[in-house]
C-alpha positions in Angstrom: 29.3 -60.3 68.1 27.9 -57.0 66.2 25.8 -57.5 62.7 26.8 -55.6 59.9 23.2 -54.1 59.0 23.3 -54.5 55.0 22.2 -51.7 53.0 23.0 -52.9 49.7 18.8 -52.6 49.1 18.3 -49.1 50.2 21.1 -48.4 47.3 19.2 -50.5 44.4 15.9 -48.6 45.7 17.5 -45.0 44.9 18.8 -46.2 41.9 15.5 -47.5 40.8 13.8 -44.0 42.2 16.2 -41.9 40.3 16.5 -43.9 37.0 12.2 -43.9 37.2 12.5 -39.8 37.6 14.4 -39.7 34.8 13.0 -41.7 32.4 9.5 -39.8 33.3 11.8 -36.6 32.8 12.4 -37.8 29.2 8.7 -37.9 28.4 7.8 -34.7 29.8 7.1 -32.0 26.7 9.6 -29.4 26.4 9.3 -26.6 29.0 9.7 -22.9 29.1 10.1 -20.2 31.7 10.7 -16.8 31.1 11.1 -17.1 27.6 14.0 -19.6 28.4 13.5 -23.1 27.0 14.7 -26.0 29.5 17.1 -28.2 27.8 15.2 -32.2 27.6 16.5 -34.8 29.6 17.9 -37.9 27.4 19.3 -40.8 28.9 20.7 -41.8 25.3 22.0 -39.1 24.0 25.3 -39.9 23.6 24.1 -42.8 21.5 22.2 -40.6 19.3 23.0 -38.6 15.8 23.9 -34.9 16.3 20.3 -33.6 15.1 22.0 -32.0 12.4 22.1 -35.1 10.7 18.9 -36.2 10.7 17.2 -33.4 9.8 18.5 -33.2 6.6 16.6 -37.0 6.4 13.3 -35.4 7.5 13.3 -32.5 5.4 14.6 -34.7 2.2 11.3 -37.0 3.2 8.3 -34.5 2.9 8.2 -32.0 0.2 8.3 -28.8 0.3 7.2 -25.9 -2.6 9.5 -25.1 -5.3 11.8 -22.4 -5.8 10.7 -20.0 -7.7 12.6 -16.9 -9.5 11.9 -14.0 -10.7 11.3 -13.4 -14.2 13.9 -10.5 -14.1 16.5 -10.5 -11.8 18.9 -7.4 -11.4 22.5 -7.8 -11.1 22.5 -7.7 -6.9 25.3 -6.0 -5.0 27.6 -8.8 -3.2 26.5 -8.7 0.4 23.0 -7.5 -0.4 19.4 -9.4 -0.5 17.4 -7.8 -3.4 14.2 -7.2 -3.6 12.9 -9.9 -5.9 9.7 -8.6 -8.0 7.6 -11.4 -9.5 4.8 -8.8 -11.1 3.5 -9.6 -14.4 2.2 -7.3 -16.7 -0.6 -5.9 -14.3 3.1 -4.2 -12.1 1.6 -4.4 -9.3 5.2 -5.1 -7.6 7.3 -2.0 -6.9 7.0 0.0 -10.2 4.3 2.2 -8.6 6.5 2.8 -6.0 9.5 3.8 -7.9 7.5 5.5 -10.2 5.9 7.8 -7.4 9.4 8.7 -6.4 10.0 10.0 -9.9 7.1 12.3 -9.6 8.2 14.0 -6.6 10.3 15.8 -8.6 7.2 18.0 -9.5 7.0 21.0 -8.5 3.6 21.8 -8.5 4.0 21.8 -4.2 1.2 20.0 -2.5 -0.5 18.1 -5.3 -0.9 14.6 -4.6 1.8 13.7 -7.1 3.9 15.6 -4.6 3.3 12.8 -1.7 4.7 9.0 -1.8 2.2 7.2 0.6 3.7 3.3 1.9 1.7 1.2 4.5 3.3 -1.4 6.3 0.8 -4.0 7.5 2.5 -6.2 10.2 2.1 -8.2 13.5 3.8 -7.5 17.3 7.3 -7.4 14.9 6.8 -3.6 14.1 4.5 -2.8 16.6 5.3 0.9 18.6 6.8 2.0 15.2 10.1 -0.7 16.1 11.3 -1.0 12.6 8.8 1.6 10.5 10.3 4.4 12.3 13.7 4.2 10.9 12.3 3.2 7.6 10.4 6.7 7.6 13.4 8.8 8.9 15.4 6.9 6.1 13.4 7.8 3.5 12.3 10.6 4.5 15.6 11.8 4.9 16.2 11.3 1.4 13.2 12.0 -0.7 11.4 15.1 1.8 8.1 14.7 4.2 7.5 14.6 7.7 5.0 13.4 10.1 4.4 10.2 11.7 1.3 9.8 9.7 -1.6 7.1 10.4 -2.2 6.6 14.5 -4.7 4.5 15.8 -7.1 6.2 18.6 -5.9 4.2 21.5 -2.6 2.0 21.5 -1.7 -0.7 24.1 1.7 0.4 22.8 1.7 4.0 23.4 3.7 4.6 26.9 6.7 3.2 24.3 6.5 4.0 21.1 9.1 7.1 21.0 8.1 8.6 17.8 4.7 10.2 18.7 3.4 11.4 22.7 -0.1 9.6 22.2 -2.3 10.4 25.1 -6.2 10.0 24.8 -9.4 9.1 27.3 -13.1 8.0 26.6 -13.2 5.6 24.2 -13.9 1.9 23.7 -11.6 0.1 21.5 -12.6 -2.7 19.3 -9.7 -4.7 17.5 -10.3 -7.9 15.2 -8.0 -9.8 17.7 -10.4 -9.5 20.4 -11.6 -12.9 22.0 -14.9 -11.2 23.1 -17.7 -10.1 20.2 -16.5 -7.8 17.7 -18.3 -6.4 14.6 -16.4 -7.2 11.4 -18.2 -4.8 9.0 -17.4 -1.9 11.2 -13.3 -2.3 11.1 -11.2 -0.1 9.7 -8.0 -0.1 7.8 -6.3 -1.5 11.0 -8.7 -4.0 11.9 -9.8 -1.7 14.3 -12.9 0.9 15.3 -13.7 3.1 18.4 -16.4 4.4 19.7 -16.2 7.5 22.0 -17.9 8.9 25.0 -19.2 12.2 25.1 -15.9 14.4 26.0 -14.1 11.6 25.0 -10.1 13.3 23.6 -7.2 11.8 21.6 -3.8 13.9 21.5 -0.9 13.7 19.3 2.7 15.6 20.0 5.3 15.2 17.9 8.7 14.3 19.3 12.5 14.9 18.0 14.1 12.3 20.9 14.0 9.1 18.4 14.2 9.8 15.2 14.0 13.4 13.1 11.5 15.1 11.0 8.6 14.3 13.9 8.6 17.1 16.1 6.1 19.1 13.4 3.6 18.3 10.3 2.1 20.5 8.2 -1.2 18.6 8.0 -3.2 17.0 11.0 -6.5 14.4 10.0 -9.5 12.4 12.0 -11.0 9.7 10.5 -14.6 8.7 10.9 -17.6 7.5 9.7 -20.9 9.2 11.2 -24.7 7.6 10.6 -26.1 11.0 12.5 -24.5 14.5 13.2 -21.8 15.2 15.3 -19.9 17.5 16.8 -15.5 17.8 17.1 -12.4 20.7 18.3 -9.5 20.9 17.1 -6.8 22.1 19.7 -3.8 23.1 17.9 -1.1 24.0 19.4 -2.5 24.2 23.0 -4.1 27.1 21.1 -7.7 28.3 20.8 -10.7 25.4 19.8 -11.6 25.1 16.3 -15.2 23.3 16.0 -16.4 21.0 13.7 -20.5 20.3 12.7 -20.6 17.7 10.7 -24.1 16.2 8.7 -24.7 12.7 8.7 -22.9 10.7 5.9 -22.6 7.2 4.2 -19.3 7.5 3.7 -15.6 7.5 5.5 -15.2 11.2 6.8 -11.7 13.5 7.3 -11.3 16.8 9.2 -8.1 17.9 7.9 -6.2 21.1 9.9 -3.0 22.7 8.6 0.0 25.0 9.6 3.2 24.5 11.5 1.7 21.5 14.0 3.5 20.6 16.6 0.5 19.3 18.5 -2.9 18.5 17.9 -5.8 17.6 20.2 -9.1 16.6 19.1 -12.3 16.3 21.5 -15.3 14.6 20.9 -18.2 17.1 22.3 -21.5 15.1 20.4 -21.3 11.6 18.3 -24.1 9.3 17.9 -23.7 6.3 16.0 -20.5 7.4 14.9 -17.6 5.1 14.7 -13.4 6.4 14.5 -10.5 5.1 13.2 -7.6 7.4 13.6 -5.8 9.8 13.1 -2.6 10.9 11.1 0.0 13.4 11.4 1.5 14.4 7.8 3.4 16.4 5.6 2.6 18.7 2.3 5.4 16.5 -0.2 7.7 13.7 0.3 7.0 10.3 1.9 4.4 9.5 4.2 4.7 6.0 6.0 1.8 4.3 7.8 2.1 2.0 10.5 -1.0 -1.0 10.8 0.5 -3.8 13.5 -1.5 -5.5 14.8 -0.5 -7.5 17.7 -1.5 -11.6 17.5 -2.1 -11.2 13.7 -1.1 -13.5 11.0 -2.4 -11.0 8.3 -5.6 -13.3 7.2 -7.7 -10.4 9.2 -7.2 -8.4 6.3 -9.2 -10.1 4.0 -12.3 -9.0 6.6 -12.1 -5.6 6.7 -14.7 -4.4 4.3 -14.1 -3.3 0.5 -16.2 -0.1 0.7 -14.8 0.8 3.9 -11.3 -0.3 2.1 -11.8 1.3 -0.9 -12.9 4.9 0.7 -9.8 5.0 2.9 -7.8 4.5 -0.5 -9.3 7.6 -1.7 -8.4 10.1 1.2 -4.7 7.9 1.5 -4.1 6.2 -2.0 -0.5 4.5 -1.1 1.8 3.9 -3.8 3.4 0.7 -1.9 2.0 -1.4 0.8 4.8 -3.9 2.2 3.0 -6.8 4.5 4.8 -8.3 7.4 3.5 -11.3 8.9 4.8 -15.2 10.3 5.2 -14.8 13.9 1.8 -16.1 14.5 1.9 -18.9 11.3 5.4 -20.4 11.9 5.2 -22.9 14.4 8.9 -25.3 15.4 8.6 -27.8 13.3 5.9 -26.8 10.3 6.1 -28.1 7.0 2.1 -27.1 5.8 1.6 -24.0 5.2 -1.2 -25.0 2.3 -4.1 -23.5 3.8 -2.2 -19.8 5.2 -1.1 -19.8 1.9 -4.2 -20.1 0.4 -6.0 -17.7 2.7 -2.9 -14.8 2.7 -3.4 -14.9 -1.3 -6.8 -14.3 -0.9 -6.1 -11.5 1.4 -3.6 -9.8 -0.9 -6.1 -10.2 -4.3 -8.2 -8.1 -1.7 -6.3 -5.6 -1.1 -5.0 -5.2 -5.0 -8.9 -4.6 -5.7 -9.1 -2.1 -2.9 -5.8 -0.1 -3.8 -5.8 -0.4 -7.6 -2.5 2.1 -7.8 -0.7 0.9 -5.2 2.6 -2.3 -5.2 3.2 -4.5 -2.9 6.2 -6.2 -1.3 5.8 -9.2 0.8 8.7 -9.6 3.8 9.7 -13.0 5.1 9.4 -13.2 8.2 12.6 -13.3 10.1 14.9 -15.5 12.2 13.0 -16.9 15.5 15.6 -19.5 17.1 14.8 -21.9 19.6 16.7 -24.5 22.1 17.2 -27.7 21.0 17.1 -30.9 23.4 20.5 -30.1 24.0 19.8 -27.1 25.0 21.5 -25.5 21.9 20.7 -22.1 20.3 19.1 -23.0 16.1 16.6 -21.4 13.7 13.0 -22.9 13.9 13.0 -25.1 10.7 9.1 -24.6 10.7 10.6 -20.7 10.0 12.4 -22.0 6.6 9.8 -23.7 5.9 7.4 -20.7 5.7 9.7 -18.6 3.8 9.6 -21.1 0.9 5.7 -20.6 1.4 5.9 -16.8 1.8 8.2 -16.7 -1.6 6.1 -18.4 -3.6 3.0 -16.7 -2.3 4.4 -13.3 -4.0 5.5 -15.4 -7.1 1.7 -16.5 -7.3 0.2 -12.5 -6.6 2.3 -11.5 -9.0 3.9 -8.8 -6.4 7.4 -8.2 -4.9 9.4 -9.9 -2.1 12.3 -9.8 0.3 13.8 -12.5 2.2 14.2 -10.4 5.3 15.3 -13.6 7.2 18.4 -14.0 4.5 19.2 -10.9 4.8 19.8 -10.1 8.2 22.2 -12.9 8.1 20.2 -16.3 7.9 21.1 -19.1 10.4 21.0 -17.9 13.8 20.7 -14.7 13.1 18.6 -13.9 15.9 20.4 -14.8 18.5 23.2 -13.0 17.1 21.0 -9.8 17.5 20.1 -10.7 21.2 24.0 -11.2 22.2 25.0 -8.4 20.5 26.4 -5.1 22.6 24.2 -3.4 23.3 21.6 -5.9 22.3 19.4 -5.7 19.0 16.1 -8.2 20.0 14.6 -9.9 22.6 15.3 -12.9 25.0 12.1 -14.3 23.1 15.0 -14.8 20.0 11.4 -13.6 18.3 11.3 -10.1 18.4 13.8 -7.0 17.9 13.8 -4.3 19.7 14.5 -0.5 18.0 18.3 -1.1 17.8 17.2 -4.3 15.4 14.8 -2.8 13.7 16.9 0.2 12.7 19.6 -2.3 11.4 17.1 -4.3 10.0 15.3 -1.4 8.6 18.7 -0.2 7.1 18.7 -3.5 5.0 15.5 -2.5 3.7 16.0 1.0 3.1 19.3 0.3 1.0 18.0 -3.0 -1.3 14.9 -0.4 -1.6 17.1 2.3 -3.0 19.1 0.0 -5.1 16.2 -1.5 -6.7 15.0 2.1 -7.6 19.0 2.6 -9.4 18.1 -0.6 -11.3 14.7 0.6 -11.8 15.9 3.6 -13.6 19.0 2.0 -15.9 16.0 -0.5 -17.0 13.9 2.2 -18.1 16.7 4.3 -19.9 17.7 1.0 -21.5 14.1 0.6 -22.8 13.9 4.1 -24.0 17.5 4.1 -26.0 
C-alpha cells in the first residue's frame, strides 16, 4: 500500500516565509533608483484612506504662516500670476527696476543710465543659463543690449551651457559649496574665487545657436583683486595681445576692452597673491543680466560673502533688480518648519539691500518638485507648499517683491506635466527643467514682468493727474 507523503507543511512554511518578507518589505524606507522612487509595499492598503484624505487632517493640525497680501495689488490679467510687491516706503521691490527701464530712453548713449543691470542669484535650477538665458533674450529683445554678461572663471557647467563657448586652463577654483577648507573672506559675488597659475587662460566666444544677441558685445571685463603687481593679455578677436601692468591695490580691480567682440581671451602671464572672480561679456545700452547659480545652495551662503568685497562689485555693476531663486536644497517631502531658513534668508537679503542700496528685489518660489507616493502615484511635495507660504511671507517681512513661480507654471503637478510633455520640458528628477522649461517658464516671468511695468506706469500717471 503506497503513503501519500503530506505536504500540507511545506505550504504553511512558504506562506509564513513570504507573509515574513513582506511585512519586513513594509518597514523598509522608501527607495530610489535612478531618480525613480519604488512604490512601498502595504499589506493594508485597501483598508486604508486615499492619502488625499488625511492630509488635509495633518496639515489642518500644525500651523502654518499666514497669508499675507500685498498692500497694493494691481488688477492681474486672468490666467496670469502677478508679481506681488510688498515694499514699503524704502521701494526696494521693483520700482528701481521699472524705473531704470524708463531711463533707457536717454539718449545720452553709453552712460550708465543707458544700462539696466539684473542678477539672478539661484541654485542647480538655473544653472548653465537654463532659464536666465531666455529671460535675457526676452528682454533684451525688447528694451536693447547684448552680451552674456557675468561668467565665472571655471564652470562645472560649461561643456552645456549653449549661450557662451567657455574654455579656460590653470586655475584652482574655490566655491563656498566646497566640503574641503575654503576661505570665506576671499569670495566673491558668486560665492566663488580662483587663483591662477602662471600661464594660466580663460576664453569666452559668443554664440548665435541658442538664443540671439550673443554672438558679439561691445564691452569685455576681468575681475580681480591683486595684494602685489601683476601682469594680464587680452586676445581679442584671435587678434594681436594687449598687456596689462597693474600696481598693487586694496580694492576690486576691472580691465575693461571694447569694440565689436566676438571673442575674448585673457592670459595670466604674472599674479602673486592675486585672487579672480570672473569675467563678463556686455553691451554699451539696454539690459544686462547676470547669472550667480550655484549648485547645492540654499541662498544662506550669501549672507557670507563680504560687504566690502559686496559693496565694490556694486560699484563696477550697480544692478537695478536682483531676483533670488532658491528651495531646492530647503524643501524637504514632508516639511512644515521653515523658522530658522526663514530667519537666516532674511538676514541674507537685509545684506544684500545694504550692499546694493539702488537696486529691487524679487523673491521666486521655488517650483513644483513632485514625488511618488506609497502607491506609487505622481503628487507635489507638500514640504514644497509648505515653503512657499515661508518664501511669501519672507518678501512680505523684507519689504521686497515676489512671484509664486510654483502657481504659475500651473500649481499641482505641474512638474510632472513638464516631464511628459512632447518633447519634454524637465527632468526625470520631477526637480529640475531643462532649457525647453525654463524658456516657458522664463516666458511667465518675462510677461507678469512686463505687465507689472504697464501697471507701473498707469499708477504713476494716476499720481501725477
Amino acid at each position: 500500500m503506497e503513503i501519500i507523503k503530506n505536504y500540507l507543511k511545506y505550504s504553511l512554511w512558504l506562506v509564513l516565509i513570504v507573509f515574513a518578507t513582506l511585512l519586513g518589505l513594509h518597514w523598509l524606507p522608501p527607495i530610489t533608483m535612478d531618480g525613480h522612487t519604488m512604490r512601498c509595499v502595504d499589506l493594508l492598503s485597501d483598508l486604508r484612506y486615499p492619502e488625499s484624505e488625511t492630509a488635509a487632517v495633518d496639515s489642518d493640525s500644525i500651523p502654518l504662516p499666514p497669508v499675507v497680501k500685498p498692500a497694493f495689488v494691481d488688477t492681474c490679467r486672468t490666467g496670469m500670476t502677478c508679481i506681488e510687491d510688498y515694499s514699503d516706503s524704502t521701494l526696494r521691490g521693483m520700482s528701481p527696476f521699472y524705473e531704470a527701464l524708463d531711463r533707457l530712453s536717454s539718449k545720452n548713449s553709453g552712460s550708465r543710465d543707458n544700462l539696466v543691470r539684473i542678477a539672478v542669484f539661484g541654485d542647480s535650477f538655473i544653472e548653465a543659463d537654463i532659464f536666465t538665458a531666455d529671460l535675457r533674450e526676452m528682454l533684451q529683445k525688447r528694451f536693447g543690449g547684448c552680451g552674456v554678461g557675468f561668467v565665472t572663471i571655471t564652470s562645472m557647467t560649461n561643456g552645456y551651457r549653449p549661450t557662451v563657448r567657455h574654455t579656460f586652463g590653470g586655475w584652482s577654483s574655490h566655491a563656498v559649496t566646497d566640503s574641503v577648507y575654503f576661505d570665506k573672506k576671499k569670495q566673491g559675488i558668486s560665492g566663488h574665487y580662483f587663483v591662477p597659475r602662471n600661464g594660466a587662460y580663460v576664453e569666452l566666444r559668443g554664440q548665435n545657436k541658442y538664443a540671439s544677441l550673443l554672438d558679439t558685445c561691445q564691452h569685455a571685463s576681468i575681475f580681480f583683486y591683486n595684494r602685489d603687481s601683476v601682469l594680464l593679455s587680452a586676445c581679442v578677436n584671435k587678434g594681436e595681445n594687449k598687456n596689462y601692468s597693474l600696481a598693487p591695490s586694496d580694492g576690486l580691480q576691472q580691465i575693461q576692452v571694447d569694440g565689436r567682440i566676438g571673442s575674448v581671451r585673457w592670459t595670466v602671464d604674472r599674479a602673486d597673491s592675486t585672487l579672480f572672480y570672473g569675467l563678463a561679456m556686455d553691451g554699451k545700452e539696454g539690459i544686462i543680466l547676470d547669472n550667480f547659480s550655484l549648485r547645492g545652495s540654499s541662498g544662506l551662503s550669501l549672507r557670507g560673502i563680504p560687504s566690502q568685497m559686496l559693496k565694490q562689485f556694486n560699484h563696477q555693476r550697480p544692478y537695478d533688480l536682483i531676483i533670488l531663486e532658491y528651495g531646492l536644497n530647503v524643501a524637504t517631502q514632508r516639511g512644515r518648519n521653515y523658522d530658522n531658513y526663514q530667519k537666516g534668508l532674511l538676514t541674507a537679503i537685509e545684506h544684500l539691500k545694504e550692499c546694493f542700496p539702488q537696486a529691487g528685489f524679487l523673491l521666486l518660489s521655488i517650483a513644483d518638485r513632485d514625488y511618488k507616493d506609497e502607491n506609487g502615484e505622481l503628487r507635489t511635495m507638500p514640504g514644497v507648499k509648505n515653503l512657499i507660504r515661508y518664501q511669501q511671507n519672507i518678501a512680505a517681512e523684507s519689504g521686497i517683491a515676489f512671484w509664486n513661480m510654483f502657481e504659475a507654471m500651473g500649481g499641482d503637478g505641474s512638474m510632472a506635466k513638464l516631464v511628459h510633455a512632447k518633447p519634454s520640458m524637465a527632468n526625470y528628477d520631477y526637480t529640475h527643467i531643462n532649457f525647453r522649461g525654463g524658456k516657458h517658464l522664463a516666458r511667465l516671468l518675462y510677461e507678469t514682468m512686463i505687465y507689472g511695468k504697464e501697471q507701473y506706469d498707469r499708477r504713476r500717471a494716476y499720481e501725477r493727474e
